[in-house]
C-alpha positions in Angstrom: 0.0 0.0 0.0 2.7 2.9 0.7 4.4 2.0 -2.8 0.9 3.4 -3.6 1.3 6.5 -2.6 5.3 7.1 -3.6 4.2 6.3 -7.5 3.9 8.7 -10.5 0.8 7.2 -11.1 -0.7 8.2 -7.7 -0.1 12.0 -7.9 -0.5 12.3 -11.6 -4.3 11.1 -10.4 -4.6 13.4 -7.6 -3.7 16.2 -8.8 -5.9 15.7 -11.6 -8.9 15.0 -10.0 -8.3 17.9 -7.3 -7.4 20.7 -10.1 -11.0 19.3 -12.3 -13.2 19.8 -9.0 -12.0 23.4 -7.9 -12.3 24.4 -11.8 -15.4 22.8 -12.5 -16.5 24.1 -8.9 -15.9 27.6 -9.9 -17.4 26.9 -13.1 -20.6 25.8 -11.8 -21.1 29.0 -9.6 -20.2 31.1 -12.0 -23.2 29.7 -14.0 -24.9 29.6 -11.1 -25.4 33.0 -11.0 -25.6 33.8 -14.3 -28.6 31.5 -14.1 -29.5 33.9 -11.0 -28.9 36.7 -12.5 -31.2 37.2 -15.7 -31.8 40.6 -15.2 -28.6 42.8 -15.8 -29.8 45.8 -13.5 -29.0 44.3 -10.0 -25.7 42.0 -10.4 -26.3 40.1 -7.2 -23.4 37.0 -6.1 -25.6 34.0 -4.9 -24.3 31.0 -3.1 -26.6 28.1 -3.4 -28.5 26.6 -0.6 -27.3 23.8 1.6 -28.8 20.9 -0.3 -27.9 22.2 -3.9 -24.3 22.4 -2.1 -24.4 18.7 -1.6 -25.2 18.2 -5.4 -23.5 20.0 -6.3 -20.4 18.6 -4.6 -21.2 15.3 -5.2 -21.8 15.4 -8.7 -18.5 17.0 -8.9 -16.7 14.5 -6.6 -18.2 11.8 -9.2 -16.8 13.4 -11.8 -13.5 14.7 -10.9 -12.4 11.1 -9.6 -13.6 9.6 -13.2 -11.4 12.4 -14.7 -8.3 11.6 -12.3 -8.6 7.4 -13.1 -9.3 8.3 -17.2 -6.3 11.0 -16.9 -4.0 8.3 -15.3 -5.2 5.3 -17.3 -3.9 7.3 -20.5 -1.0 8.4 -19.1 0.3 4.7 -18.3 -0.4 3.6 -21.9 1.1 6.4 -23.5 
């Protein structure tokens, strides 16, 4: 299990799946509020509510470890 964590493989997965959730994170509130804000008078920041947070997040979390395993699978057969 620690050879796990001192391989190529392992970071090259992490880092990839932590860099696609903050991005896509910012992404999503960024629409968020566009989505909010239709009416270009009063440009208002929203957060969403507690249980759009948690889909939110777990939507992401889904997807960011599916783009960290597809990112490392390629890079070992390249």
């Amino acid at each position: 299990m620690y050879s796990l964590y001192k391989s190529k493989g392992f970071y090259i997965f992490l880092i990839s799946a932590i860099s696609f959730f903050v991005l896509n994170l910012l992404e999503d509130l960024i629409h968020f509020n566009i989505g909010r804000n239709r009416n270009l008078d009063d440009i208002t920041v929203y957060l969403p509510e507690k249980s759009e947070w948690l889909y939110v997040i777990g939507v992401m979390l889904i997807f960011s470890l599916l783009q960290g395993f597809v990112t490392y699978y390629f890079e070992n057969q390249l």
